[in-house]
N, C-alpha and C positions, 0 to 999 in steps of 0.2 A: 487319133493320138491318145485319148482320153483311155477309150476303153484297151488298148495298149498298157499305157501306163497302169491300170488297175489290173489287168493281167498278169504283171508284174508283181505286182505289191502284193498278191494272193500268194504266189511261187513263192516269194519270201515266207510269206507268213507261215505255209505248210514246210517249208524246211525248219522254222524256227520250232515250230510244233513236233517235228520230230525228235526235240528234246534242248528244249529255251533253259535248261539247268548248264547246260554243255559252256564249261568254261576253257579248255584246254587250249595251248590255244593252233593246233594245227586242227583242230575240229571246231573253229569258232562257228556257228551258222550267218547265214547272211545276217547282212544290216538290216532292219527294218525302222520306221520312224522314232520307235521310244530309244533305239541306241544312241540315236542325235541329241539323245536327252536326258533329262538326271530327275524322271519321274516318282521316284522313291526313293525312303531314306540310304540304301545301300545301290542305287543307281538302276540302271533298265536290268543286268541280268541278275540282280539281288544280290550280288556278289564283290560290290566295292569297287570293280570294273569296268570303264567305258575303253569299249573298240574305237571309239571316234575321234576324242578329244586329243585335244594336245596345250596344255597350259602352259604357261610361264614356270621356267625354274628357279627364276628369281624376280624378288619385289621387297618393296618397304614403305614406309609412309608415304614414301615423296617420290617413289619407285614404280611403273604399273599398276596402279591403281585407276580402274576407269572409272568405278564411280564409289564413295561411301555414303552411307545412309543410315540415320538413327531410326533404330526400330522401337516403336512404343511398344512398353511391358516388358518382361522376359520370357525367356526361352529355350530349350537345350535340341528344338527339334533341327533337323535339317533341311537347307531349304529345299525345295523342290523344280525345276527347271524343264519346262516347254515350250519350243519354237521362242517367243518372244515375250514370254512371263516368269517370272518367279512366285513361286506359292510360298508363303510361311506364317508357321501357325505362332501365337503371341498369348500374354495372359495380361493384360491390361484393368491394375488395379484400379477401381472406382470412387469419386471423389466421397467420405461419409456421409457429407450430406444427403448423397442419393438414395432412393428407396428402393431395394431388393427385396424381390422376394425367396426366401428362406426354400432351402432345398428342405424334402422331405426327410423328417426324424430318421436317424438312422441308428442312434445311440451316440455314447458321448463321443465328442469331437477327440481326435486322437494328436496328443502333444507331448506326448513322454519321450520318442526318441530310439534308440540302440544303438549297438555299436558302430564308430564313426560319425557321432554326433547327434542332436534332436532335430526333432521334426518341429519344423516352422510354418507361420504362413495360413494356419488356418481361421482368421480372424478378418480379413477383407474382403469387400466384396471387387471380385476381377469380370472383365467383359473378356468371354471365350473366343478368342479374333480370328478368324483369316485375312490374309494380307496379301494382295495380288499388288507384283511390281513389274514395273517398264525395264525388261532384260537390259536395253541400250544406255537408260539413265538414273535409273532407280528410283525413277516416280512411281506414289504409290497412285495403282489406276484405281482400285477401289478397295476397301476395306467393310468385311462384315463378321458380325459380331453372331457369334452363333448360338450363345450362351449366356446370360448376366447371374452373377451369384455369388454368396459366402460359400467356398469350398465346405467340407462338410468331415476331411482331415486334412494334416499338413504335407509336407513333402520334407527332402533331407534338403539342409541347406546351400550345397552345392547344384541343385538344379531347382527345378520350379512347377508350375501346372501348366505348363505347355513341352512336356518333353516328348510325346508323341511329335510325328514328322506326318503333313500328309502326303496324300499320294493323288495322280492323274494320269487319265491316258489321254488328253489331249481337248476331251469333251466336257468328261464331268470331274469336278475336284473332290476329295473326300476331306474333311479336315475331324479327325479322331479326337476327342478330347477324356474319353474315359467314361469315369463318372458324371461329365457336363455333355454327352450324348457322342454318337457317330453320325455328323453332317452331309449333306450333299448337295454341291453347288454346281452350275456352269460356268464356263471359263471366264464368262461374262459378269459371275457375278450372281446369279440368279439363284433364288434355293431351290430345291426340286425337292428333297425331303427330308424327314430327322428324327434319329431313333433314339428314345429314351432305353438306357440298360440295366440301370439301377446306381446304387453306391458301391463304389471298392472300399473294402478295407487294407490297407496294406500293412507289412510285416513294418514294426516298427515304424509306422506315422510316413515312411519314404514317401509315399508317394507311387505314382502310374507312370509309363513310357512305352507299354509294348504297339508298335505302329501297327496299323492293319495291309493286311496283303491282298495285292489284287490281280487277279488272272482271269481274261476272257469277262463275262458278264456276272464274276461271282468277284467279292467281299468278302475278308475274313478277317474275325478280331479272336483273339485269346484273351479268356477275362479269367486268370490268375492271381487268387485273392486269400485272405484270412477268413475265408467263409466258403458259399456256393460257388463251385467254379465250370466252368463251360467253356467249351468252341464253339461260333454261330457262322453261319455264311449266310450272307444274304446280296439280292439279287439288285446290281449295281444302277441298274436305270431307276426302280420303282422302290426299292428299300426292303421288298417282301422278303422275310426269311424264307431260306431255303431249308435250313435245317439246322438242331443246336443238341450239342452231346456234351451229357459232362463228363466230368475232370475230376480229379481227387489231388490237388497240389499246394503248396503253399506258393505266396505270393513269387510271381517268375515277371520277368521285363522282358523276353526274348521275341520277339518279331517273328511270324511265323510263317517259314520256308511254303511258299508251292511248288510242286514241280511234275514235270510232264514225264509220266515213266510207261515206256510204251502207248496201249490207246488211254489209258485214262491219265489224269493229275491225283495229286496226294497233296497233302498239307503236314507239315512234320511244324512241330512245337517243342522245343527243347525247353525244360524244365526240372526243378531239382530231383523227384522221386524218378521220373525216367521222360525222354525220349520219345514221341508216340508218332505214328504216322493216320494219318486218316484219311478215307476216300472222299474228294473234293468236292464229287456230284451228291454223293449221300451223309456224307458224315461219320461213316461205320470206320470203326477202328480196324487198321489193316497191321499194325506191329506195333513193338513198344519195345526200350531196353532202358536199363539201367547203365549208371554208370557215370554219371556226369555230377560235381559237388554241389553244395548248396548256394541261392540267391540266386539262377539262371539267368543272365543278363546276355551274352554274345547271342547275335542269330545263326542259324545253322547256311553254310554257303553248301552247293553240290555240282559235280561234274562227272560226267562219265560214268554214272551209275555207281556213285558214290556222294556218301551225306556226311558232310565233318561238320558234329556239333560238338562244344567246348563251354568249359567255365571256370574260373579261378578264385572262388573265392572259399576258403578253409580248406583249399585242396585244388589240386589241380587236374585238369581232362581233357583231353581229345581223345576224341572216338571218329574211326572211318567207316561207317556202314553202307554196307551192297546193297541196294534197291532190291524191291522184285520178291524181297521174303515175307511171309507172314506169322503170326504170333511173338512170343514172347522173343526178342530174339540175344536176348543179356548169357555173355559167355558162351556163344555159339559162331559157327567158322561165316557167318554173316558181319563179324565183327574182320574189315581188313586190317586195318594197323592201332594201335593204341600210341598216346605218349601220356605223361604224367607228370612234365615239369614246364613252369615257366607259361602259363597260360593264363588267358585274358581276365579280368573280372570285369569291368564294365565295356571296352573295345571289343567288335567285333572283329573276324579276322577277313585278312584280305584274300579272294581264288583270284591270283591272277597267273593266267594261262594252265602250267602243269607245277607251280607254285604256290603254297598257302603261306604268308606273311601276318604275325601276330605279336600283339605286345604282353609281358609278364604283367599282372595282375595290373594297375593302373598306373604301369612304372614307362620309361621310355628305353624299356630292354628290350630286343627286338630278336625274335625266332623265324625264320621261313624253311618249312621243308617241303620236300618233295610227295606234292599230291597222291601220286598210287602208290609211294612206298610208307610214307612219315618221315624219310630219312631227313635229319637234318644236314641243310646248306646252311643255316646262318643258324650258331646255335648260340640264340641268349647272351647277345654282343650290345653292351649300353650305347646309346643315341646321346652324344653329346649336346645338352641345350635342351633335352628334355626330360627336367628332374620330374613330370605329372602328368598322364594321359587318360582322357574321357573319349575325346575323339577315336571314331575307326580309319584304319589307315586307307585310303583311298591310292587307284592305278591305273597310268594309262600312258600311251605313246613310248613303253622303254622305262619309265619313272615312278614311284613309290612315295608319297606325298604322307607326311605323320606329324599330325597337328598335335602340339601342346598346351598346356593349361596356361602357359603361360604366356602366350602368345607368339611362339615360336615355331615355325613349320618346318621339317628339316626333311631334302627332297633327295632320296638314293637313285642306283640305277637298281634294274632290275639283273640281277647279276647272280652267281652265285656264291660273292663275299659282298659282305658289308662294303660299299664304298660312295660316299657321301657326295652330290651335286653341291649342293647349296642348301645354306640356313640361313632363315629369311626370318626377321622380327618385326611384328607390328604392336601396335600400343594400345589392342584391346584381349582381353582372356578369352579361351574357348574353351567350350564343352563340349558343342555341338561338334558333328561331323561334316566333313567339308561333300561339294558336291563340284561334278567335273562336265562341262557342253562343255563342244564346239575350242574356243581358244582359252575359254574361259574359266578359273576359279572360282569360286561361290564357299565364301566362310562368314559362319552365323558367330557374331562374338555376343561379348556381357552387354553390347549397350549398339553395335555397329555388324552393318552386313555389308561385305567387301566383294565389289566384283574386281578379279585379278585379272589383266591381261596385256598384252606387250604393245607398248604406244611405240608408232611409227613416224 
């Protein structure tokens, strides 16, 4: 029965590989075990979508709520969710009294700020945490500190030094913290290794968030900065770099897409000067386009031999590009659809099925159109109850799930008009993005991590 069942699970895996970007949804690929799960920030197919789940449409303080839990320090990351644990990464300021050691000189500490406020934060010293919880009760099994230090700049004062999410396939944990290194733990707890990468400088003192990507035995982080920039992949059991190409970009947040395009993967990076795609085994740049506005923050989702990357800030973009090309490919018929209104600045957008769902700049304006065309079904129609959005909109079982800053999650169907399930209010703020197993909700708030699900 054994080797049956592993028969199985291989069949899966080689259908998944014949193209794990495939979000449509008459071409879903099989389930395999991370679909059971919310192993990364934007879920198993990197795209906001679990085939699995099916949550509550409605809850409130005193409402479904299975368990809440105060989380030591803060953090904007999202939580992460396998079989019977929750991962989540934390910044856990340190009492003065204790003694740090000082990160290495990098130049002056950066506190000036820019537009939408200053940078804060760079004056205590925080412990760089992972947080492993009991999915059923939200005991914490274990916490380990991966980091202690005075950050070395600040961040923007709506998020903090833990906005990076990590990621698991079930074995090993990665918990990214930037500039405070890329860790690697077992599920148990255990370190196995830890990579120092240097100092980020970021654009105006913000701060770090881009999470790393993980496909098969390879790791990948984007280190997108005021300075030297680089893609690295390195090799997820042992930590050896496999290879590191640089970059020519100003600081970008975007989480960076793999995806399976025939026999090889690709790594795409969406960033302000352009776009880039790279070969996942070597690192050689396979295309690149322009086209996208400044600050890259959304990650790029793909389906069906097609990449929509977007960003909204001093401008607006979505771009639909064809896999499979190489070189420059900015203004050439490898570009399928464009739009240029009403696009995300810090939200990612949601592929569910033959649908992309997106919010106007960090507003609760909501756009969904039609993946192979761009046509808009829902164009830029307000979300009542959501005057502020950080969170990316998450989907699953029929339903559309769009957290607000305010503590407000307001749950559509999946339709081709706007038409609203339920609005559900709790009494802590988000930033983070929510994450979807099983029955179960998972929202990272200012102070509380909420497992949602329907008491019987």
């Amino acid at each position: 029965m054994r080797s049956i069942l592993q028969v199985f699970e291989t069949i899966a895996v080689l259908l998944v590989l014949v193209n794990p970007a495939n979000g449509l949804e008459d071409h879903t690929p099989a389930v395999i075990e991370s679909d059971r799960n919310w192993p990364q920030w934007r879920g198993p197919r990197c795209n906001g979508f679990s085939s699995t789940a099916d949550p509550p449409i409605s809850w409130s303080e005193t409402s479904n709520i299975k368990w809440k839990v105060k989380i030591p320090g803060s953090g904007a990351s999202t939580p992460v969710v396998w079989n019977d644990r929750v991962f989540l990464l934390t910044a856990i300021p340190v009492e003065q009294s204790g003694k740090i050691k000082q990160p290495a000189a990098t130049g002056a500490r950066t506190q000036g700020g820019g537009p939408g406020g200053p940078s804060v934060g760079a004056d205590t010293a925080y412990k760089f945490t992972l947080l492993c919880l009991d999915r059923s009760t939200g005991k914490t099994l274990w916490q380990r500190v991966a980091r202690e230090e005075v950050p070395h700049e600040g961040h923007h004062p709506d998020h903090g030094f833990a906005s990076y999410s990590a990621v698991t396939d079930g074995k090993l944990v990665f918990a990214y913290f930037g500039s405070r290194g890329l860790h690697c733990f077992d599920v148990q707890g255990n370190p196995k290794w830890s990579k120092d990468l240097g100092r980020m400088k970021t654009r105006y003192g913000y701060g770090e968030g881009s999470s790393p990507a993980l496909f098969g035995d390879t790791i990948v982080i984007n280190w997108d900065h005021e300075g030297d920039d680089f893609i690295a992949a390195f090799d997820k059991v042992t930590g050896k770099e496999k290879w590191k190409t640089a970059r020519d970009e100003p600081t970008s947040w975007a989480t960076p897409l793999i995806v399976q395009n025939g026999a090889s993967a690709e790594v795409i990076a969406a960033a302000t000067g352009k776009i880039r795609s790279y070969d996942l085994s070597t690192g050689k740049l396979r295309w690149e386009c322009a086209g996208l506005s400044t600050n890259a923050i959304p990650s790029p989702v793909s389906a069906d031999g097609l990449v929509f990357a977007t960003s909204g800030y001093r401008g607006s973009a979505m771009l639909a590009i064809r896999l499979g090309r190489t070189g420059d490919l900015t203004g050439t018929d490898a570009i399928a659809w464009t739009r240029n209104r009403s696009t995300p600045y810090v939200p990612s957008p949601l592929l569910y099925g033959d649908r992309i769902y997106y919010l106007a700049s960090n507003n609760g304006i909501l756009t969904c159109v039609d993946a192979k065309s761009g046509q808009a079904l829902i164009d830029a129609e307000r979300i009542e109850g959501l005057p502020g959005v950080y969170a990316s909109p998450v989907g699953a079982a029929g339903k559309v799930y769009l957290t607000g800053r305010n503590g407000t999650t307001v749950v559509i169907k999946r339709t081709d008009k706007l038409e609203v399930i339920s609005t559900n209010k709790l009494d802590d703020g988000f930033e983070a993005s929510p994450a979807l197993a099983g029955k179960e909700l998972f929202l990272r708030g200012h102070e509380y991590l909420y497992c949602i699900a329907e008491k019987h």
